[in-house]
PDB file of N, CA, C and O in Angstrom:
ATOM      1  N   UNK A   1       0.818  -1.194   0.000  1.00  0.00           N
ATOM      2  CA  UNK A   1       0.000   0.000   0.000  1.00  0.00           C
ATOM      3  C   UNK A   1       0.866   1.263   0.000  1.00  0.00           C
ATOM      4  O   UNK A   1       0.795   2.297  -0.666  1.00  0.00           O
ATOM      5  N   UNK A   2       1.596   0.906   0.834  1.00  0.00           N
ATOM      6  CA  UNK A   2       2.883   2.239   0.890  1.00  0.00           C
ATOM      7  C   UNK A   2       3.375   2.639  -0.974  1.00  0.00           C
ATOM      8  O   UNK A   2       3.465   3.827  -1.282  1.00  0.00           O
ATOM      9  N   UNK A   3       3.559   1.899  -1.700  1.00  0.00           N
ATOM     10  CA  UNK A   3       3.995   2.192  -2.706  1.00  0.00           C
ATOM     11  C   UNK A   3       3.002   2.334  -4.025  1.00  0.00           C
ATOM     12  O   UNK A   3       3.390   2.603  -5.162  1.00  0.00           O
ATOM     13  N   UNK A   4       1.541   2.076  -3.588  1.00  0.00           N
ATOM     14  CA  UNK A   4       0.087   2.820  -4.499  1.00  0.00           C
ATOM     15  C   UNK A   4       0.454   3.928  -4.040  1.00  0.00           C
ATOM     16  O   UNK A   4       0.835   4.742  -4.881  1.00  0.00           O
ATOM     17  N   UNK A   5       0.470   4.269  -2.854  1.00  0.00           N
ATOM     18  CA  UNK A   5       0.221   6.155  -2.197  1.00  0.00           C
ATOM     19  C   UNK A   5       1.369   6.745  -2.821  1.00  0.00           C
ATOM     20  O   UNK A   5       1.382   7.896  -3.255  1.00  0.00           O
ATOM     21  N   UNK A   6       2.344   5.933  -2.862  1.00  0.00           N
ATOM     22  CA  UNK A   6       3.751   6.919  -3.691  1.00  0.00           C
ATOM     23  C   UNK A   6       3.455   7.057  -5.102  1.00  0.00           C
ATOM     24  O   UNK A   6       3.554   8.259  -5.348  1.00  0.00           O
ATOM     25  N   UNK A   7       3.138   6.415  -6.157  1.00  0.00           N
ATOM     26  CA  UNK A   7       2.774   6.366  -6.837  1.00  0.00           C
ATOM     27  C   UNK A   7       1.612   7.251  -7.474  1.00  0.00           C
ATOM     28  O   UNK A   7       1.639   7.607  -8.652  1.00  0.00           O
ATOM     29  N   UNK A   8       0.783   7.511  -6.756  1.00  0.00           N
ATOM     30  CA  UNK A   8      -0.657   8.203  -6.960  1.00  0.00           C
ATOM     31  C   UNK A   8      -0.025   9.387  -6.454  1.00  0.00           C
ATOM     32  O   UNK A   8      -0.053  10.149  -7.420  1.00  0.00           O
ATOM     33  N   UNK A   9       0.488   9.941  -5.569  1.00  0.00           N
ATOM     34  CA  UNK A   9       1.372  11.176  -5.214  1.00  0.00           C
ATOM     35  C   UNK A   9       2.268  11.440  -5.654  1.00  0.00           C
ATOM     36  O   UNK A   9       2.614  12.589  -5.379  1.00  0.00           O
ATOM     37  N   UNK A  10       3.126  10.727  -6.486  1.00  0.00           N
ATOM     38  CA  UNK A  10       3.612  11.830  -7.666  1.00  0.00           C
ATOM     39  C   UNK A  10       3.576  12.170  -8.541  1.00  0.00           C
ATOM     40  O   UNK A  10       4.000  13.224  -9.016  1.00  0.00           O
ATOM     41  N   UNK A  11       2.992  11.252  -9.017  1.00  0.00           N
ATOM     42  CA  UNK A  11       1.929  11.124 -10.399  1.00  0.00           C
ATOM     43  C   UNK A  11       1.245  12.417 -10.582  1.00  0.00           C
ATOM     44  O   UNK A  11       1.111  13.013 -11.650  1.00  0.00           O
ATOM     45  N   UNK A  12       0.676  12.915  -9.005  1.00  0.00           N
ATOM     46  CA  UNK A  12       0.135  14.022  -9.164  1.00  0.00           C
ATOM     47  C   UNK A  12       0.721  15.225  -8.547  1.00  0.00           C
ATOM     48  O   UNK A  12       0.154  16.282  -8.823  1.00  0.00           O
ATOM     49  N   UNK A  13       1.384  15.257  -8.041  1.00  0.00           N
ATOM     50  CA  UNK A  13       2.532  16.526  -8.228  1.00  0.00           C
ATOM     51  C   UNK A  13       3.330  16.338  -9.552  1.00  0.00           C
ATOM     52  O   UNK A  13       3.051  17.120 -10.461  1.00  0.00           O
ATOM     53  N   UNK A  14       4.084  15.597  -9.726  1.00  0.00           N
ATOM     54  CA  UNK A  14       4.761  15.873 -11.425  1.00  0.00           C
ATOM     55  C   UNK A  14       3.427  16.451 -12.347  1.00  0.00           C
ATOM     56  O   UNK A  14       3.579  17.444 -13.058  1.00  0.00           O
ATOM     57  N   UNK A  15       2.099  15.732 -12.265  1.00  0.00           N
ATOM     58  CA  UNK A  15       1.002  16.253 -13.223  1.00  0.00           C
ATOM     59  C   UNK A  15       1.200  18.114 -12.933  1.00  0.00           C
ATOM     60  O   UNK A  15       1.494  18.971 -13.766  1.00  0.00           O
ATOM     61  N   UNK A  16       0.937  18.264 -11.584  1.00  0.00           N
ATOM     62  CA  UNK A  16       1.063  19.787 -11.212  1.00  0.00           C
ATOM     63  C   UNK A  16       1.977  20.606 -11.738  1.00  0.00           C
ATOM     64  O   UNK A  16       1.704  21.656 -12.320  1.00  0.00           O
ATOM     65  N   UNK A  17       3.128  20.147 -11.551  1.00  0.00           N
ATOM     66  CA  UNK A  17       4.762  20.855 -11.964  1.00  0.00           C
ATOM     67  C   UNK A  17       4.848  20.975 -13.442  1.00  0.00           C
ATOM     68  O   UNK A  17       5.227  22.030 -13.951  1.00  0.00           O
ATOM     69  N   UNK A  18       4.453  19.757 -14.279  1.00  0.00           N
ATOM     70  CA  UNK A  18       4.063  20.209 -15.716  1.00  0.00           C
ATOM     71  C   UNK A  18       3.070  20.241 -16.472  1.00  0.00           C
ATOM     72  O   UNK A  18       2.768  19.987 -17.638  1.00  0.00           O
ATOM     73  N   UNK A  19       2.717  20.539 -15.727  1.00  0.00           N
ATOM     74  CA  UNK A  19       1.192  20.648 -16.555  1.00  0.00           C
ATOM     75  C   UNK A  19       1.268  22.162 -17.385  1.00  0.00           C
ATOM     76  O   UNK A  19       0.850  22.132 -18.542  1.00  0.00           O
ATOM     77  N   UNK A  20       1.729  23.359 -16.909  1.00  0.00           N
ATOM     78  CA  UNK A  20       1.704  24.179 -17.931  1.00  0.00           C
ATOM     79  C   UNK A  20       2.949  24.283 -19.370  1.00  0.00           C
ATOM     80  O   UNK A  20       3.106  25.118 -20.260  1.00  0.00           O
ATOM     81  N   UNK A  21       3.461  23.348 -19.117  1.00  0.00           N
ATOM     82  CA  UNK A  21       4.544  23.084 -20.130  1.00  0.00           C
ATOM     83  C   UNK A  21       3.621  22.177 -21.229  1.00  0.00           C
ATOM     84  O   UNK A  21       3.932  21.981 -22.403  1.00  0.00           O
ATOM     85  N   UNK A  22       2.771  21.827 -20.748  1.00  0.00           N
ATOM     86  CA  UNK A  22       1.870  21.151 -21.634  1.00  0.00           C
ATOM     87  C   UNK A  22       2.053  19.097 -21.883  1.00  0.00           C
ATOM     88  O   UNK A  22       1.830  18.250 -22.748  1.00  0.00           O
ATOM     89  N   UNK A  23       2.608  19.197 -20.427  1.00  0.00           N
ATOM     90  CA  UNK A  23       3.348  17.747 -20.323  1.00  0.00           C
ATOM     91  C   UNK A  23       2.133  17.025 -19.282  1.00  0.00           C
ATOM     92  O   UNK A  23       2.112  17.339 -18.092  1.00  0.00           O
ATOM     93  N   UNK A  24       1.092  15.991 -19.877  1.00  0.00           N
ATOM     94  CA  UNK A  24       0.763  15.104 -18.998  1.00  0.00           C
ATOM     95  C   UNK A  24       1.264  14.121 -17.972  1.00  0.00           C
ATOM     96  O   UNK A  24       2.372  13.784 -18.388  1.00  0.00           O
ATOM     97  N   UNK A  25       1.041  13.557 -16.964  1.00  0.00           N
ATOM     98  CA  UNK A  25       1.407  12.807 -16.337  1.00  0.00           C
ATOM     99  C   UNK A  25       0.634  11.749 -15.638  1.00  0.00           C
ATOM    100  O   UNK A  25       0.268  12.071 -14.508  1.00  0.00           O
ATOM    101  N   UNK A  26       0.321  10.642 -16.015  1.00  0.00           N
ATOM    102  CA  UNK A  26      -0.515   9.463 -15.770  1.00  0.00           C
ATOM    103  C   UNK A  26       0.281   8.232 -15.211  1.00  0.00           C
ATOM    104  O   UNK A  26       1.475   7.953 -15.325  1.00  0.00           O
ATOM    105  N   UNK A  27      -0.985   7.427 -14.421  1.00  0.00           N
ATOM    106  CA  UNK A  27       0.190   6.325 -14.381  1.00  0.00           C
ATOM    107  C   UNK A  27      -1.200   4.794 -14.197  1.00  0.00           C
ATOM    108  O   UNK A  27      -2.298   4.859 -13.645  1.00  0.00           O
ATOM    109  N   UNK A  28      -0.571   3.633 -14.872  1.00  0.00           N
ATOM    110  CA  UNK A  28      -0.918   2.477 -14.941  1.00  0.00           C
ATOM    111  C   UNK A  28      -1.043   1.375 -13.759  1.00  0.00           C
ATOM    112  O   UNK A  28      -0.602   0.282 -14.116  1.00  0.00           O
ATOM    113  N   UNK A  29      -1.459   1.403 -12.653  1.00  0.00           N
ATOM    114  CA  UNK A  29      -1.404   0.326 -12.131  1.00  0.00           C
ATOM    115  C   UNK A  29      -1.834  -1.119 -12.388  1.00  0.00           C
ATOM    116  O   UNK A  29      -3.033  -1.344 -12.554  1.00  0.00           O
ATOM    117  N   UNK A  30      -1.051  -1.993 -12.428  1.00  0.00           N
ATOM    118  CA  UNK A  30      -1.733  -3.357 -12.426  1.00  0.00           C
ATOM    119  C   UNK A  30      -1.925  -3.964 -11.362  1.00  0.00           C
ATOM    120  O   UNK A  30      -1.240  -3.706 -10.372  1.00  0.00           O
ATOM    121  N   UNK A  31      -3.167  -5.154 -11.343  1.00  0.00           N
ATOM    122  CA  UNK A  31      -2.997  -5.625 -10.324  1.00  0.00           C
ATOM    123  C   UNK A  31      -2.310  -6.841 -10.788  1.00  0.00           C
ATOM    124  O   UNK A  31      -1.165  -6.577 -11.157  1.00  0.00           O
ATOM    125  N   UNK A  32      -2.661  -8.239 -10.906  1.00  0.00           N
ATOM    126  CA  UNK A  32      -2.343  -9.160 -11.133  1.00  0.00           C
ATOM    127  C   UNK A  32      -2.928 -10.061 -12.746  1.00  0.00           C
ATOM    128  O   UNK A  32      -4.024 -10.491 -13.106  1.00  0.00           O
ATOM    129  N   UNK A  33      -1.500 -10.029 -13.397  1.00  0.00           N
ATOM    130  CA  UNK A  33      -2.101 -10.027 -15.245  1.00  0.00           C
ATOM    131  C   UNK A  33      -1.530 -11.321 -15.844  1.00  0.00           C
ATOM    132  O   UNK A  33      -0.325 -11.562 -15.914  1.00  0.00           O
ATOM    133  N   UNK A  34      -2.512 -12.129 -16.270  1.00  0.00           N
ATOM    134  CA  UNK A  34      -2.166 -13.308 -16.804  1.00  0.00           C
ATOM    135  C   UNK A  34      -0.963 -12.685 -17.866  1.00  0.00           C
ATOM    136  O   UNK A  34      -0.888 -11.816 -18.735  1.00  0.00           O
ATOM    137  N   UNK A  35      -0.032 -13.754 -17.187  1.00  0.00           N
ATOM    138  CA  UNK A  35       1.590 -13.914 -18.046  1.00  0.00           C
ATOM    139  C   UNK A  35       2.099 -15.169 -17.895  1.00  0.00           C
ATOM    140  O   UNK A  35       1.468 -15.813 -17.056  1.00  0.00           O
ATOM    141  N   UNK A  36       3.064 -15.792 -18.429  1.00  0.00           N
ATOM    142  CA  UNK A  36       4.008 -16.420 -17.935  1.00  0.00           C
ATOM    143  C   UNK A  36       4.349 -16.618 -16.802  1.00  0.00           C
ATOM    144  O   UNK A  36       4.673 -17.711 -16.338  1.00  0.00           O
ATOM    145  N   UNK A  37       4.304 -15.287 -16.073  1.00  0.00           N
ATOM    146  CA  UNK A  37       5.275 -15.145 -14.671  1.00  0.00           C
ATOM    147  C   UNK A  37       4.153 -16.270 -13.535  1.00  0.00           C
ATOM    148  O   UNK A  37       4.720 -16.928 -12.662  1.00  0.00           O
ATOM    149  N   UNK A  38       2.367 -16.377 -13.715  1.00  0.00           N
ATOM    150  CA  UNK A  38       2.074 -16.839 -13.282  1.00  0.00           C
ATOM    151  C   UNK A  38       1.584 -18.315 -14.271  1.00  0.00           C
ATOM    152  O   UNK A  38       0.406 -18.675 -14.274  1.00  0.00           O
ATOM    153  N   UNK A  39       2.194 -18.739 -14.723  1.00  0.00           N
ATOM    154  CA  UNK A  39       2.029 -20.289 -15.442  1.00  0.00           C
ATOM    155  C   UNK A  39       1.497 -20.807 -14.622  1.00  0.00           C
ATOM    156  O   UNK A  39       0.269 -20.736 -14.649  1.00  0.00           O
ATOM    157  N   UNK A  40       2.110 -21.523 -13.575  1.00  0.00           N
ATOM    158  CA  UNK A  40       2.136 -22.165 -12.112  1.00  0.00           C
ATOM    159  C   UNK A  40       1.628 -22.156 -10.881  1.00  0.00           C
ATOM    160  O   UNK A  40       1.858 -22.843  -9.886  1.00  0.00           O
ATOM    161  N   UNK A  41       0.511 -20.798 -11.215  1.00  0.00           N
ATOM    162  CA  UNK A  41       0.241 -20.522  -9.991  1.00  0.00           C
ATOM    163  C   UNK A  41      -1.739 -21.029 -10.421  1.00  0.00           C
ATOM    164  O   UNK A  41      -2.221 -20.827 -11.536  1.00  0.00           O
ATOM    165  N   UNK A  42      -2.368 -21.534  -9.488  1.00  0.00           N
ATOM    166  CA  UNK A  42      -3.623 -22.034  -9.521  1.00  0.00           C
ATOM    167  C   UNK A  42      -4.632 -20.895  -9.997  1.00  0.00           C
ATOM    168  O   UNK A  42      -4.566 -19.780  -9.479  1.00  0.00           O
ATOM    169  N   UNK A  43      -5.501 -21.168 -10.920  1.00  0.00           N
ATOM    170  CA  UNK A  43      -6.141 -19.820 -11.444  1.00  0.00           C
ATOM    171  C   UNK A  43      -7.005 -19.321 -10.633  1.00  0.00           C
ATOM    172  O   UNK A  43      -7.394 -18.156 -10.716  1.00  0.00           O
ATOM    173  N   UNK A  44      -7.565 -20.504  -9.390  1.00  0.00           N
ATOM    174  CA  UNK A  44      -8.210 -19.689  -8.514  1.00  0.00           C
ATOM    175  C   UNK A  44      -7.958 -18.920  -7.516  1.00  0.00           C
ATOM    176  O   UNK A  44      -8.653 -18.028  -7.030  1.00  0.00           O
ATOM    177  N   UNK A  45      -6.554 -19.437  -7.118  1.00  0.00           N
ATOM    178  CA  UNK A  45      -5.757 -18.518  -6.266  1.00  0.00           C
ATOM    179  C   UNK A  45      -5.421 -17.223  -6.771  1.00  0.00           C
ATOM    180  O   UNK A  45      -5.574 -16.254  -6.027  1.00  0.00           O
ATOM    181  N   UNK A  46      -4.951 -17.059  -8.015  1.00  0.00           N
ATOM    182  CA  UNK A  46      -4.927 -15.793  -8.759  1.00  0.00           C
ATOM    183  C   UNK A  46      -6.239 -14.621  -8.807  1.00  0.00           C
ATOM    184  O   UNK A  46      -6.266 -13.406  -8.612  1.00  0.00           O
ATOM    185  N   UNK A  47      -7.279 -15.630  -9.165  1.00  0.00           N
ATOM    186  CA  UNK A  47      -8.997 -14.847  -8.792  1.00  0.00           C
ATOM    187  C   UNK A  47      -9.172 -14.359  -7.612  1.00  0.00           C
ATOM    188  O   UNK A  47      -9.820 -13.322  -7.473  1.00  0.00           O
ATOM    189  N   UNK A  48      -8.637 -15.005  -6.570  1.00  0.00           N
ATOM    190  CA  UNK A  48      -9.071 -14.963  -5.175  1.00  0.00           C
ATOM    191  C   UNK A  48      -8.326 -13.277  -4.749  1.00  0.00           C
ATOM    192  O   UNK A  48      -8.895 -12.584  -3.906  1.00  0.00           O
ATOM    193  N   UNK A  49      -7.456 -12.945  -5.216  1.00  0.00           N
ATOM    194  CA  UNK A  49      -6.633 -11.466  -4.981  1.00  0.00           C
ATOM    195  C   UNK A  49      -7.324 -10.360  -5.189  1.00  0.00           C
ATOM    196  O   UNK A  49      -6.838  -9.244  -5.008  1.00  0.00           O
ATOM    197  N   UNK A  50      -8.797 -10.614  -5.681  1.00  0.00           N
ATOM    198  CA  UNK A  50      -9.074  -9.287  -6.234  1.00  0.00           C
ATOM    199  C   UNK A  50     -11.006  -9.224  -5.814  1.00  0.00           C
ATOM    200  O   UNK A  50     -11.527 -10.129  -6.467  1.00  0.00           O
ATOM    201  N   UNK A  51     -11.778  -8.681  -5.216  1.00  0.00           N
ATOM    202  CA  UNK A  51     -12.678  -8.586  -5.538  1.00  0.00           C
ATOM    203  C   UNK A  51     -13.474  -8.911  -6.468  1.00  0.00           C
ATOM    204  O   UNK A  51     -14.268  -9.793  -6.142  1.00  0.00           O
ATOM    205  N   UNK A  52     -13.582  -8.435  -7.762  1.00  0.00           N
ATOM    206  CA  UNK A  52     -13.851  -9.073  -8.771  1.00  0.00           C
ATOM    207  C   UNK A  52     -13.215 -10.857  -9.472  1.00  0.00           C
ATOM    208  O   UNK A  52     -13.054 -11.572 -10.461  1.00  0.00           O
ATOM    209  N   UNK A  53     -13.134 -10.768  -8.589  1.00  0.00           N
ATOM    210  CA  UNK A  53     -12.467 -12.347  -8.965  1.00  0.00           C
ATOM    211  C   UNK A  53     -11.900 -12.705 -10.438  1.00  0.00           C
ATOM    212  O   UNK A  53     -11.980 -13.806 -10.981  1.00  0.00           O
ATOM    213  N   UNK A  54     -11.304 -11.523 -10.967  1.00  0.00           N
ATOM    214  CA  UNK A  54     -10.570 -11.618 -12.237  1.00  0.00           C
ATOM    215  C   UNK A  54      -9.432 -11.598 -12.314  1.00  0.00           C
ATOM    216  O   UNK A  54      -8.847 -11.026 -11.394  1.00  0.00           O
ATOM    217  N   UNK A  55      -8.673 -12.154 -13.335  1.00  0.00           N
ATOM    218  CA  UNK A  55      -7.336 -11.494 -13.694  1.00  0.00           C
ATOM    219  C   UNK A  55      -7.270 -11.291 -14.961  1.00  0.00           C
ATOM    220  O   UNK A  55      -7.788 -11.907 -15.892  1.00  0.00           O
ATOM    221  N   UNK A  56      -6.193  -9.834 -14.928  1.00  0.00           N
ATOM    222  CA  UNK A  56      -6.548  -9.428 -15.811  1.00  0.00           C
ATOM    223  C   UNK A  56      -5.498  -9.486 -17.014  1.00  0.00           C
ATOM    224  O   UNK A  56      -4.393  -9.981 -16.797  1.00  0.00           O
ATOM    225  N   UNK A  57      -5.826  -8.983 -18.293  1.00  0.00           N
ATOM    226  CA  UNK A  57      -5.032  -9.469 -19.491  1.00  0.00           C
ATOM    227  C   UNK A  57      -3.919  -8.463 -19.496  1.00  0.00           C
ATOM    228  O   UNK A  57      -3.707  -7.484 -18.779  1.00  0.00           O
ATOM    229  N   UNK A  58      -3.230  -9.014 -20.570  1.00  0.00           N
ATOM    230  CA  UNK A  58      -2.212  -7.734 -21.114  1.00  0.00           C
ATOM    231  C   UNK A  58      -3.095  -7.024 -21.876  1.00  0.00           C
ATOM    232  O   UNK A  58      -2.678  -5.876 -22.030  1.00  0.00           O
ATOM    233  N   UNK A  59      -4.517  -7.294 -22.612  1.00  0.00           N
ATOM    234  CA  UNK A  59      -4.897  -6.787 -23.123  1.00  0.00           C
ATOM    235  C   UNK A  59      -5.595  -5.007 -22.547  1.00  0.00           C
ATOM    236  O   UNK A  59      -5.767  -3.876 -23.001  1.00  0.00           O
ATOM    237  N   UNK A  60      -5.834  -5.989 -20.973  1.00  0.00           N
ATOM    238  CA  UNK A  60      -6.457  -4.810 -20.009  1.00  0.00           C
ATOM    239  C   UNK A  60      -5.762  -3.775 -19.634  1.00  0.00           C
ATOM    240  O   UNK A  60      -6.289  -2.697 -19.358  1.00  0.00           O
ATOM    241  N   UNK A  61      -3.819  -4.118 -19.557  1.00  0.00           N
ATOM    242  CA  UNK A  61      -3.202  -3.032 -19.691  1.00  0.00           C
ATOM    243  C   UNK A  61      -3.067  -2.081 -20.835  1.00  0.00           C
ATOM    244  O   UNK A  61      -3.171  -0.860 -20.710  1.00  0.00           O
ATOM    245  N   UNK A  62      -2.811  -2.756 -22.050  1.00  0.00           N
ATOM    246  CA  UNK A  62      -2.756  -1.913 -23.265  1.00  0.00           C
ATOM    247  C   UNK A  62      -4.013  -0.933 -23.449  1.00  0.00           C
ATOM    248  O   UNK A  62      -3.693   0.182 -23.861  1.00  0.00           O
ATOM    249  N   UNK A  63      -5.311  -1.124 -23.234  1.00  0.00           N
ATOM    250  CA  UNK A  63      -6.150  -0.567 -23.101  1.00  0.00           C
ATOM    251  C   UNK A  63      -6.235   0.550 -22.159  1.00  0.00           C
ATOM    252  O   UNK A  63      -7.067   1.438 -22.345  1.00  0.00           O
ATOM    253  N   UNK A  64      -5.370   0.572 -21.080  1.00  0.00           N
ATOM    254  CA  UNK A  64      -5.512   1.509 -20.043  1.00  0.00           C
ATOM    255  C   UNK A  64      -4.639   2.468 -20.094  1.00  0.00           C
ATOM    256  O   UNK A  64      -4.652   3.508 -19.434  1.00  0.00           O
ATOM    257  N   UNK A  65      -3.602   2.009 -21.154  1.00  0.00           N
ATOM    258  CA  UNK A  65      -2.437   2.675 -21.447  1.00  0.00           C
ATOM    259  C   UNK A  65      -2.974   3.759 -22.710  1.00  0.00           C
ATOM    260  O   UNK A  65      -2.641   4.942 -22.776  1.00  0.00           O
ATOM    261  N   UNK A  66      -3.866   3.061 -23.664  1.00  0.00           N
ATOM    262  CA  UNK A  66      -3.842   3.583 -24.975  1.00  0.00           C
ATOM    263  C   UNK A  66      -5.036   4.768 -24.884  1.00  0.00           C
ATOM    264  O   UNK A  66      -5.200   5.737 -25.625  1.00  0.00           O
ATOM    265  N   UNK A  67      -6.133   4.161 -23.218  1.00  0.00           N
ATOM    266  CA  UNK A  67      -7.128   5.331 -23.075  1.00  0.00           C
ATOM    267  C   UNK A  67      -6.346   6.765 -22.967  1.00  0.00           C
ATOM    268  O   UNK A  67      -6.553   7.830 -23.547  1.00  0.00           O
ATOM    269  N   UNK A  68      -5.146   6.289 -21.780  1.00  0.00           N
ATOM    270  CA  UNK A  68      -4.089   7.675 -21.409  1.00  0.00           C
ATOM    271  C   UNK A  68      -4.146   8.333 -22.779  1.00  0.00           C
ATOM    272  O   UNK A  68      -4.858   9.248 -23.191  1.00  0.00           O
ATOM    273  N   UNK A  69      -3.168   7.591 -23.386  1.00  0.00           N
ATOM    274  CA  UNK A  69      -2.527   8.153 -24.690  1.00  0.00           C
ATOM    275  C   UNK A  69      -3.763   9.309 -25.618  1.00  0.00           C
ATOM    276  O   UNK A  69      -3.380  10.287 -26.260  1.00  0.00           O
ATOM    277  N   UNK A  70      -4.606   9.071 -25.538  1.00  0.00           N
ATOM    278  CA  UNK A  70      -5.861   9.418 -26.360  1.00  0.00           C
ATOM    279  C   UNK A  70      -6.572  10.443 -25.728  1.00  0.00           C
ATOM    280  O   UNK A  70      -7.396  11.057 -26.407  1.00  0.00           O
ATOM    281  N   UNK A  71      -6.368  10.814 -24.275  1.00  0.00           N
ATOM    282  CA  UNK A  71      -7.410  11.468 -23.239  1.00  0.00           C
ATOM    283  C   UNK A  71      -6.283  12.773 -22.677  1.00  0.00           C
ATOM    284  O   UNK A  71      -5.832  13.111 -21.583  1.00  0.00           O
ATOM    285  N   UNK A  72      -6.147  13.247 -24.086  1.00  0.00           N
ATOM    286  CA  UNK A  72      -5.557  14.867 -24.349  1.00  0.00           C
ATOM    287  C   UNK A  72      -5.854  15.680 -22.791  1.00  0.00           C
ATOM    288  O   UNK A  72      -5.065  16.611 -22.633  1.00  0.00           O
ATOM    289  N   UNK A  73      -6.522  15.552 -22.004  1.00  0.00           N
ATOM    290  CA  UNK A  73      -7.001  16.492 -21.028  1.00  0.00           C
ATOM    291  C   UNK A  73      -6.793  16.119 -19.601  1.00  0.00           C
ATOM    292  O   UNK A  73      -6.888  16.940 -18.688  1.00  0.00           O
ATOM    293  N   UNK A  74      -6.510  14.883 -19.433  1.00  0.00           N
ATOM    294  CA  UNK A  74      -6.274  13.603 -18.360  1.00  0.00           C
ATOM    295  C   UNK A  74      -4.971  14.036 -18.260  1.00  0.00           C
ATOM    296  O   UNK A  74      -4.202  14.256 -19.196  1.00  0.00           O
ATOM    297  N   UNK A  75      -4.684  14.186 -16.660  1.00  0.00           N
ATOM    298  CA  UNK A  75      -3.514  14.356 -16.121  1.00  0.00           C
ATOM    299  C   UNK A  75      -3.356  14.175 -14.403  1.00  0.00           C
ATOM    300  O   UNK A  75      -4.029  14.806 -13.588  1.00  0.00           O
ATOM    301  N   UNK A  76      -2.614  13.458 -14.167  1.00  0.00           N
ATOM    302  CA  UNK A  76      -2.229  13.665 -12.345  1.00  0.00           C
ATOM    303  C   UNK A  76      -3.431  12.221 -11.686  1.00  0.00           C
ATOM    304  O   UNK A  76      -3.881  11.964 -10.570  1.00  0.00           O
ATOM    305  N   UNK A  77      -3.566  11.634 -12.930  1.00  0.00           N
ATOM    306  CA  UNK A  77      -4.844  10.270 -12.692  1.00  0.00           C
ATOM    307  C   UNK A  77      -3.844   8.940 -12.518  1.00  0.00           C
ATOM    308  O   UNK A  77      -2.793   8.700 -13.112  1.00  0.00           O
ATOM    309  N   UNK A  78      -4.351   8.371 -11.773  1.00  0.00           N
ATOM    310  CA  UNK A  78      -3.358   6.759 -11.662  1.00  0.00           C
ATOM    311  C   UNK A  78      -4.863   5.652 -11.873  1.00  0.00           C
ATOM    312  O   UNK A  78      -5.721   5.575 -10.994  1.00  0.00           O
ATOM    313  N   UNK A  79      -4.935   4.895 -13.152  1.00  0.00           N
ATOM    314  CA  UNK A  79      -5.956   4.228 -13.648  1.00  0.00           C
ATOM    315  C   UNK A  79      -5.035   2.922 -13.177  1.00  0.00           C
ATOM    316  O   UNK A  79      -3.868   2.651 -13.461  1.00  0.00           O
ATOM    317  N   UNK A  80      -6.294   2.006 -12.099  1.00  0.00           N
ATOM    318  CA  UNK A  80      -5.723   0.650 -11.486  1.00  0.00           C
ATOM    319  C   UNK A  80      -6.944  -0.454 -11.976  1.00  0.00           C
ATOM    320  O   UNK A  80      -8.163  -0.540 -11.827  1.00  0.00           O
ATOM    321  N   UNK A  81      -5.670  -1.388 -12.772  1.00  0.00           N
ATOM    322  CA  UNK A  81      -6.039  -2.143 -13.485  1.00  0.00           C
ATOM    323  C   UNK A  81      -6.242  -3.727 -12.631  1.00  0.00           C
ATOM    324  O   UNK A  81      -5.475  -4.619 -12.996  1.00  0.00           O
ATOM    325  N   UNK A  82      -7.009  -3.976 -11.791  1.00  0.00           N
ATOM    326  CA  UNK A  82      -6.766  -5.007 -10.539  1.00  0.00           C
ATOM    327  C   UNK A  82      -7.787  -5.237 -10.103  1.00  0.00           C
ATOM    328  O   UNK A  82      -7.799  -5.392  -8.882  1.00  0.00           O
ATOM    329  N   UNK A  83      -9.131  -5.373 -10.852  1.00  0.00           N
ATOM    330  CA  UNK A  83     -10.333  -6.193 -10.316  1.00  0.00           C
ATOM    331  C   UNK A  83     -10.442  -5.287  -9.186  1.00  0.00           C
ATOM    332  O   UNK A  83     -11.399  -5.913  -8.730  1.00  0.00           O
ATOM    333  N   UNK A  84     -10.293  -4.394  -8.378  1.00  0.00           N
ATOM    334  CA  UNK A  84     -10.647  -3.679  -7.292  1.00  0.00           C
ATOM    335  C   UNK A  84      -9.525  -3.855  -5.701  1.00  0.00           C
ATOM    336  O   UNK A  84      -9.765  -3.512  -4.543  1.00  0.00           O
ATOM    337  N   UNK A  85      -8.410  -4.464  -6.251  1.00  0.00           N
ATOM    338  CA  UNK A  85      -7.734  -5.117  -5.060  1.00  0.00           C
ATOM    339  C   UNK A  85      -6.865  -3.519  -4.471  1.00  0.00           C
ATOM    340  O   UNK A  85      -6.365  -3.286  -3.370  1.00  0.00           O
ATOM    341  N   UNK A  86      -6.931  -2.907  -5.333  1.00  0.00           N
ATOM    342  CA  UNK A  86      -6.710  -1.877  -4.475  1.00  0.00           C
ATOM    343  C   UNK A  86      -7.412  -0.776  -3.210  1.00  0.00           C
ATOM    344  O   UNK A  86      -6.975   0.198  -2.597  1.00  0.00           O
ATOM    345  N   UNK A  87      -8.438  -1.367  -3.220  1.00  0.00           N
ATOM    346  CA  UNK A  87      -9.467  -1.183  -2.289  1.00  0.00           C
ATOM    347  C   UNK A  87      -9.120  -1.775  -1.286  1.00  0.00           C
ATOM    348  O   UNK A  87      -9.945  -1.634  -0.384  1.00  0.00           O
ATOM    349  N   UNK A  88      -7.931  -2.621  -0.916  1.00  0.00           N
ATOM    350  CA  UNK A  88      -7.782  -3.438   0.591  1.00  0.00           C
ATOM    351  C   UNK A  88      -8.614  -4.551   0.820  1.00  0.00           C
ATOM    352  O   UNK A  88      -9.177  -5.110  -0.121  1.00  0.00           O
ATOM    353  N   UNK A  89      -8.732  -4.897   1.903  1.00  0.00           N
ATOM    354  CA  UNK A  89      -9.909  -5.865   2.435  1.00  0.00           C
ATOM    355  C   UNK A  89     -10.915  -5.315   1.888  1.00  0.00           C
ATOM    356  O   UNK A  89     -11.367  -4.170   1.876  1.00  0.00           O
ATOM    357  N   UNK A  90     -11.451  -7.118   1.053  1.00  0.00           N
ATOM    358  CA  UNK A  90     -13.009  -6.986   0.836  1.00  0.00           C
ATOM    359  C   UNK A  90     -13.883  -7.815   1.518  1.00  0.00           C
ATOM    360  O   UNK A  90     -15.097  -7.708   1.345  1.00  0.00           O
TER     361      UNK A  90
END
């Protein structure tokens, strides 16, 4: 958790500091994204991490990445890609 709050806080001070230079600043969180890295790991245990009981794609990142890219006006936002697990205890 310590390192969402860092994350979401500078995200939005850097958004602040350049924003009149005309420089956005966004950021991607994932939660937990079918890869390789989890081959091995039980798919329900992977479900079980998140509220929504999903995991999510690479597709779900590219999408969250490409909304940034496209959303000219969006700045100092941290979009979390994690079935809701950033919410803590559910």
């Amino acid at each position: 958790m310590i390192t969402k709050g860092g994350l979401e806080t500078i995200t939005r001070h850097l958004a602040m500091e350049y924003a009149k230079d005309g420089i956005r600043v966004n950021a991607v969180a994932p939660g937990v994204v079918d890869t390789p890295l989890h081959k091995n790991d039980s798919r329900e245990e992977l479900q079980s991490l998140n509220p929504m009981g999903v995991v999510s794609s690479v597709r779900d990142i590219v999408d969250a990445v490409m909304y940034l890219t496209d959303a000219v006006t969006v700045t100092g936002d941290t979009i979390y890609v994690d079935g809701g697990a950033h919410f803590g205890h559910w």
